[in-house]
C-alpha positions as CSV (number, residue, x, y, z in Angstrom):
1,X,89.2,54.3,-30.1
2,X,87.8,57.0,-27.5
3,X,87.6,59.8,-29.7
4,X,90.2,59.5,-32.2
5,X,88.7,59.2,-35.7
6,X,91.0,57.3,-38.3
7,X,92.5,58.4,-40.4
8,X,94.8,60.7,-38.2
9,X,96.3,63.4,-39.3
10,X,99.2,65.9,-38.6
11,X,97.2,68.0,-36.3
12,X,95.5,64.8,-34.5
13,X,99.1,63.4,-33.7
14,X,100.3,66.7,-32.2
15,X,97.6,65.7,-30.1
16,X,98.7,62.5,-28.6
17,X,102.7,63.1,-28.9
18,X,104.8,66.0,-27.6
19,X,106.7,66.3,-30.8
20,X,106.8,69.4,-32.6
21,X,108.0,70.3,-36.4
22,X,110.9,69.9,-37.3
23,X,111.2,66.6,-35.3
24,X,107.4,65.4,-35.6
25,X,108.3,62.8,-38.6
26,X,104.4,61.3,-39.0
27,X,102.5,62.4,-41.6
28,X,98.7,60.2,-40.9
29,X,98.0,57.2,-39.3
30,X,95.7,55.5,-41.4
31,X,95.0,52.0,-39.0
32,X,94.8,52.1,-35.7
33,X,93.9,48.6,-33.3
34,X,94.3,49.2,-29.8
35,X,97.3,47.5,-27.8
36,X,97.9,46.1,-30.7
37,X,99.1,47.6,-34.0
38,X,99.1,50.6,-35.8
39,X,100.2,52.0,-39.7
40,X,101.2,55.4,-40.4
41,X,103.0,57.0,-43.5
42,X,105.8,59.5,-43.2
43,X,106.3,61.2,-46.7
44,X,110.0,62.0,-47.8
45,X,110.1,65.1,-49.3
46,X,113.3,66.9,-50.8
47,X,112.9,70.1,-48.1
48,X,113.3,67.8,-45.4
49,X,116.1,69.3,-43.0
50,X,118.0,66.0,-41.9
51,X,118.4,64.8,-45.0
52,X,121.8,63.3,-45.9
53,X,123.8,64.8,-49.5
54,X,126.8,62.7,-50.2
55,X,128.7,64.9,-52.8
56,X,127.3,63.2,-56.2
57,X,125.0,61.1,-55.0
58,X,121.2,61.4,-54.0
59,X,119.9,62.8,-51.0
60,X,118.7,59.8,-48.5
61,X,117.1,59.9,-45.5
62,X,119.4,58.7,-42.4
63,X,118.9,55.2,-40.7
64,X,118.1,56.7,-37.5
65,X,115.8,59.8,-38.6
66,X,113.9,56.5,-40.2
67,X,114.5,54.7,-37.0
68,X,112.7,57.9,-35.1
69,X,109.8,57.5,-37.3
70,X,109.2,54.0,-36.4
71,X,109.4,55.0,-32.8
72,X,107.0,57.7,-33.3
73,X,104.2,55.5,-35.0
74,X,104.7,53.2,-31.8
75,X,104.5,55.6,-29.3
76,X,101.2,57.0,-31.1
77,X,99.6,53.6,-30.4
78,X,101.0,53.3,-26.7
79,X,100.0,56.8,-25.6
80,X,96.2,56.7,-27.6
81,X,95.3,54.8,-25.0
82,X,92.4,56.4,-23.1
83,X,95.0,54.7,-20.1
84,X,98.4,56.4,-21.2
85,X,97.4,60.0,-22.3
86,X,98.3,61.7,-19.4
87,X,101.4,60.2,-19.9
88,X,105.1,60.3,-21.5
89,X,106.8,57.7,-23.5
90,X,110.5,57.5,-23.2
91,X,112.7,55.4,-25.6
92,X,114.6,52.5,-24.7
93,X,116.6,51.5,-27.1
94,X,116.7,49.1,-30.1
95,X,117.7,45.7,-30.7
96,X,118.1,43.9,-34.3
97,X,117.4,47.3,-36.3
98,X,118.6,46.0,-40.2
99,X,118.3,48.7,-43.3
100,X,117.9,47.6,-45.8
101,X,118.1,49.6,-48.3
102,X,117.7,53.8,-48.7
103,X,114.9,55.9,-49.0
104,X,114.5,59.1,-51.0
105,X,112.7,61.8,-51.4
106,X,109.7,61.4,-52.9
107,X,109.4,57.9,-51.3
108,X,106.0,57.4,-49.1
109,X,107.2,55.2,-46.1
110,X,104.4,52.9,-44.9
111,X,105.2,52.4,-41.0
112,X,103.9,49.2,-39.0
113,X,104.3,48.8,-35.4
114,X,102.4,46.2,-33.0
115,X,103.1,44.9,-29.8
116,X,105.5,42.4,-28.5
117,X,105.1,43.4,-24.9
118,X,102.9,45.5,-23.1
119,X,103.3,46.0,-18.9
120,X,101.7,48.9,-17.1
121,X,104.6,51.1,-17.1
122,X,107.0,49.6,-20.1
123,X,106.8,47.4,-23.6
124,X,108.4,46.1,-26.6
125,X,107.7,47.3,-30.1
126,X,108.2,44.9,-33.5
127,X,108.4,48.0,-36.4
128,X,108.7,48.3,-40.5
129,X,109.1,50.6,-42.8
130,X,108.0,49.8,-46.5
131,X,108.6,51.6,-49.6
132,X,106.3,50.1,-52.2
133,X,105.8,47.0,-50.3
134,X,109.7,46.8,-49.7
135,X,111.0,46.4,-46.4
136,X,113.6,49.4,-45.7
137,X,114.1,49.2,-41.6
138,X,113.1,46.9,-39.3
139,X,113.7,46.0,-35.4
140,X,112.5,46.0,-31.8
141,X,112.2,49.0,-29.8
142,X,112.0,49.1,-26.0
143,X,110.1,51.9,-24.1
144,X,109.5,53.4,-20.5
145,X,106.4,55.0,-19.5
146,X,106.4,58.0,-17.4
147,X,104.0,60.7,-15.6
148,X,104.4,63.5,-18.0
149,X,105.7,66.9,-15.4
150,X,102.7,69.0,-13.6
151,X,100.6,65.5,-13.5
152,X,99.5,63.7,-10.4
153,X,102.1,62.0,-8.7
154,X,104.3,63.6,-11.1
155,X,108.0,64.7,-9.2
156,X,107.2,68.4,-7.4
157,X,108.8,71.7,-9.3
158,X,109.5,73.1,-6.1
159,X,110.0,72.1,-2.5
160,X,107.4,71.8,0.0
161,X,105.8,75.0,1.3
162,X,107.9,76.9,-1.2
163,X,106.7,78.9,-4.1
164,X,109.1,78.6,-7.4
165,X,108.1,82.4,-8.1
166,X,110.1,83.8,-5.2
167,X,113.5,83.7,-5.2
């Protein structure tokens, strides 16, 4: 990996994605194999903003704050690319996402993705997340690739000739 030294930690993957706290949800990516899969943990904590507190019952984190983290991990190992970091990654969508079962606080969530498809400007991810070797989430995600604004070839902020400072 062209300068990325595993494993990667929170201030390494602020690095490669655009995400920011509260919504950066990956802790360290601990294996990393080009184009082809990557693991990363995201640690539950009970402080966690998003999490869900039935009256009487145990806070959980929700399905698609879980499904975000598996999105995350992939688009780490799309845009560390040498290739892609000039870039953006937008989401698809998801196809054949199951849960199977909840995950607390004070879980570790071990998150896999590889590579179903890879094209120059778009791909398929396969993803899981495992609490002590337990599968909790799993499905496909579809994503977009994009020039990421003030880029090369990126769309113009203003019109030709014109300067956005004036008014």
């Amino acid at each position: 990996m062209d300068g990325l030294t595993l494993p990667l930690d929170y201030s390494a993957i602020e690095r490669i994605l655009p995400h920011r706290y509260p919504f950066l949800l990956v802790d360290r990516i601990i294996e990393l194999e080009e184009d082809t899969r990557i693991v990363g943990i995201k640690n539950v904590t009970l402080n966690e903003r998003h999490l869900s507190r039935p009256p009487g019952e145990r806070p959980t984190l929700p399905p698609t704050i879980l499904t975000e983290a598996v999105a995350q991990v992939g688009a780490i190992l799309i845009l560390s690319k040498p290739a892609h970091r000039e870039k953006l990654i937008f989401f698809g969508g998801s196809d054949r996402v199951r849960y199977r079962r909840p995950v607390y606080p004070g879980d570790t969530v071990v998150i896999e993705a590889r590579v179903k498809r890879l094209r120059s400007r778009m791909g398929q991810l396969e993803g899981w997340a495992r609490v002590n070797g337990e599968v909790v989430c799993d499905g496909v995600m579809s994503f977009a690739l994009g020039l990421a604004a003030g880029k090369a070839g990126a769309a113009p902020s203003s019109l030709p000739g014109g300067d956005p400072d004036v008014g």
